[in-house]
C-alpha positions as CSV (number, residue, x, y, z in Angstrom):
1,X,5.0,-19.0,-12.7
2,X,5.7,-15.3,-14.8
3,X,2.2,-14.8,-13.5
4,X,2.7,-14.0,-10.0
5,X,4.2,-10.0,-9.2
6,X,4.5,-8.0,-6.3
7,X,4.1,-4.6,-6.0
8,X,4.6,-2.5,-2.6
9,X,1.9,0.2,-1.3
10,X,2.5,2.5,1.1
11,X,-1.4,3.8,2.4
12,X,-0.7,5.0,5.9
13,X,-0.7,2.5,8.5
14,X,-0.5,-0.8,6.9
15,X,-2.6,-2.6,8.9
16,X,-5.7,-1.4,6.9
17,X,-4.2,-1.1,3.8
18,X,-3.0,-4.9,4.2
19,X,-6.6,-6.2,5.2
20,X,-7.6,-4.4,2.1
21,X,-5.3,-6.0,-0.3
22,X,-6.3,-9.3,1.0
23,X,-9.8,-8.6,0.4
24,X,-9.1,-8.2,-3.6
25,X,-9.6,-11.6,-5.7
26,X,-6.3,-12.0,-7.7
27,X,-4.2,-11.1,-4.4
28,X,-2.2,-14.2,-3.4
29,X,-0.6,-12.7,-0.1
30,X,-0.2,-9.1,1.5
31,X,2.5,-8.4,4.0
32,X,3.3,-5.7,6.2
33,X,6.4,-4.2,6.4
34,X,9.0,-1.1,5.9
35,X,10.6,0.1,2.6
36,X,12.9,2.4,1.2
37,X,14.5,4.2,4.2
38,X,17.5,5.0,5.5
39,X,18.8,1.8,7.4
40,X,18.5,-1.8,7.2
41,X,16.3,-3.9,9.0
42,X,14.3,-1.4,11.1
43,X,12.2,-2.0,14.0
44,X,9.2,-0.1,14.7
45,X,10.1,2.2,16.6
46,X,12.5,3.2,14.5
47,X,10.7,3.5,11.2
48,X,8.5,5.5,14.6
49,X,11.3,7.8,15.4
50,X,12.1,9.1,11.9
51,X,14.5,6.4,10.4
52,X,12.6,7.4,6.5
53,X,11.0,4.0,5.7
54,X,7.5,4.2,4.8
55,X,5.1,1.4,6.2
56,X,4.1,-0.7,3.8
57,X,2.0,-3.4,1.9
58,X,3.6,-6.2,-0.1
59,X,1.4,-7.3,-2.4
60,X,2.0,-10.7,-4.4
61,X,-0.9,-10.9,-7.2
62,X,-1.5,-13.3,-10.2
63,X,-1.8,-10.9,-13.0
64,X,-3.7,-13.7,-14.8
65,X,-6.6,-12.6,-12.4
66,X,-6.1,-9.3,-12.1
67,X,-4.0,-6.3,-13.9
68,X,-1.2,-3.5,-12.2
69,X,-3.7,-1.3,-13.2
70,X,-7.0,-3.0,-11.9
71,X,-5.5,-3.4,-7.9
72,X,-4.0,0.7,-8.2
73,X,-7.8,1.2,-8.8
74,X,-8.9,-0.4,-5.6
75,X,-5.5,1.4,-3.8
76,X,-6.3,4.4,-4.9
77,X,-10.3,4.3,-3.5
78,X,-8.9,3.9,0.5
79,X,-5.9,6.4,0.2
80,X,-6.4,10.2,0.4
81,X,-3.7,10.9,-2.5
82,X,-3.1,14.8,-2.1
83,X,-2.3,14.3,2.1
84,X,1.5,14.8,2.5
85,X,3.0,12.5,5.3
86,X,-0.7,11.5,6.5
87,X,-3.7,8.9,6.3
88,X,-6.2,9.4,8.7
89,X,-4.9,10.2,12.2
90,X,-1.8,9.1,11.4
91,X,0.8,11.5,10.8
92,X,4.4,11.3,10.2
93,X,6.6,10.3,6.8
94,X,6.2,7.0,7.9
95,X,2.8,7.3,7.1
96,X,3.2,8.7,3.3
97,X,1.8,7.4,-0.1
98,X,3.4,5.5,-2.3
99,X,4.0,3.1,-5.3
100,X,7.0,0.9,-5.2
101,X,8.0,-1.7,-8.0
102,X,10.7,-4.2,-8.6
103,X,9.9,-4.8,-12.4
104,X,10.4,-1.5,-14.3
105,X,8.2,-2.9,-16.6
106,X,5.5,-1.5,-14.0
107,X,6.6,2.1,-14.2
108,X,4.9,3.5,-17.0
109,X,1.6,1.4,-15.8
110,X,1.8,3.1,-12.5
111,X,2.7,6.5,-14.1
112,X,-0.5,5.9,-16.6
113,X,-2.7,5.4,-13.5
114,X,-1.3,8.9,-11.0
115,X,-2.0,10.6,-14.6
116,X,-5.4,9.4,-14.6
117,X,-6.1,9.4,-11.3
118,X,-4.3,13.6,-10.9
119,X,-7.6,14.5,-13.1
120,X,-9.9,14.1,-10.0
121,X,-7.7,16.6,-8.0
122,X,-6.6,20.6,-9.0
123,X,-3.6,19.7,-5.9
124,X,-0.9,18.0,-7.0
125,X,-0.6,13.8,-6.0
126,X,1.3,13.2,-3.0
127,X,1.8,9.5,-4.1
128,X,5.3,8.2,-4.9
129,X,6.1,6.3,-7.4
130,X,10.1,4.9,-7.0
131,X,11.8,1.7,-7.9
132,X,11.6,-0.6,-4.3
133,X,15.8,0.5,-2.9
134,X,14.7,-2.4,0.4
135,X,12.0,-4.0,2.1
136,X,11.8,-5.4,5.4
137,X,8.8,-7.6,6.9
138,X,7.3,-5.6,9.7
139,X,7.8,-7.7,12.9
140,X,5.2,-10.4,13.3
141,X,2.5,-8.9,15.4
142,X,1.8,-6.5,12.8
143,X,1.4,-8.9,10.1
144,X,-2.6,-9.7,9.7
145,X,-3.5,-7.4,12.6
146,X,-7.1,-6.8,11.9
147,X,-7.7,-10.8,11.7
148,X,-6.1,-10.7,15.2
149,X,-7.7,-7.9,16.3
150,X,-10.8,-7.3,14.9
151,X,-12.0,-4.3,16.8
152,X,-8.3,-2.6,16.2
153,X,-7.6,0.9,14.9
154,X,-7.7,1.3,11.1
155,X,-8.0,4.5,9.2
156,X,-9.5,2.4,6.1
157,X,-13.7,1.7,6.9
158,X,-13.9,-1.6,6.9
159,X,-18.0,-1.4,5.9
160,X,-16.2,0.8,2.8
161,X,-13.5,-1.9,2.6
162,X,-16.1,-4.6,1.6
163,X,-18.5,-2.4,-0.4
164,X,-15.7,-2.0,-2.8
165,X,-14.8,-5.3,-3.3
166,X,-17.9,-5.9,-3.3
167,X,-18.3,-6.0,-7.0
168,X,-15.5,-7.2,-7.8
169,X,-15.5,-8.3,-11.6
C-alpha cells in the first residue's frame, strides 16, 4: 500500500496535537512520542530535563484521502509558528515546532508550505523542517491522553479543534 506515509509534527505538547491529527479524515493513526534528540530511547523525564528530543506526533495518512500539503494546513491552524521553544504554557525545546519526514520526497512539499505560510508573519518561522535522525513512542500513558482524560490539559481548544475539521472537504 505506496498510499499510506507518515510524517512527524512536533506542536508543543503532543497530547493536543495528537487528538488533533486524529480528528483529520485521511489520518489512519497518530502517535505520541520523542524525535530527533540526543540519546536513544528517552523517557519523559528525560526528553523533561533537556535530553533535545522534541515531543512529537506520528502521523500515518493515506495520501489517497488527503495530500502532505492538505494535513500541514490543518498543523499549521493549532501551532503558533513564530514561538521559539513554546506552545501555550509549555515552555522548553522540548516543546518546539517542527516538520520531520522520512521520504525526501516530502521536503520540497513542506518547504512550499513554511514559504506560504511565512507570508502571514513579518517574524521569521520558528518551525523546523529536518529529515526524522530517530523516533521513539512516548510511554503508553501518553498515547491517546485526551480520550483517557477528557478534562486534561491541552494548549490546542478543543471547541477550535472541531470547528476546523469541521468542514473538512
Amino acid at each position: 500500500m505506496s498510499n499510506i506515509k507518515e510524517i512527524y509534527l512536533a506542536g508543543g505538547c503532543f497530547w493536543g496535537t495528537e487528538a488533533f491529527m486524529q480528528r483529520i479524515n485521511g489520518v489512519i493513526d497518530a502517535e505520541s512520542g520523542y524525535a530527533n534528540g540526543g540519546s536513544l530511547n528517552p523517557t519523559y523525564k528525560d526528553v523533561c530535563n533537556g535530553s533535545g528530543h522534541a515531543e512529537v506526533v506520528k502521523v500515518t495518512y493515506d495520501a489517497e484521502k488527503i495530500s502532505l500539503a492538505k494535513l500541514l494546513d490543518y498543523y499549521f491552524k493549532v501551532i503558533d509558528p513564530i514561538s521559539v521553544n513554546q506552545q501555550g504554557a509549555d515552555k522548553g525545546i522540548q516543546y518546539r515546532t517542527g516538520i520531520y519526514y522520512v521520504n525526501p520526497q516530502d521536503s520540497p512539499i513542506i518547504t512550499q508550505s513554511l514559504a506560504e505560510l511565512q507570508k502571514a508573519y513579518t517574524q521569521p518561522l520558528a518551525v523546523e523542517n529536518e529529515m526524522l535522525e530517530h523516533y521513539f513512542p512516548a510511554e503508553e500513558y501518553h498515547q491517546d491522553y485526551l480520550d483517557k482524560n477528557p478534562n486534561g490539559y491541552c494548549h490546542i481548544d478543543i471547541q477550535l479543534m472541531n470547528e476546523i475539521l469541521k468542514n473538512q472537504d
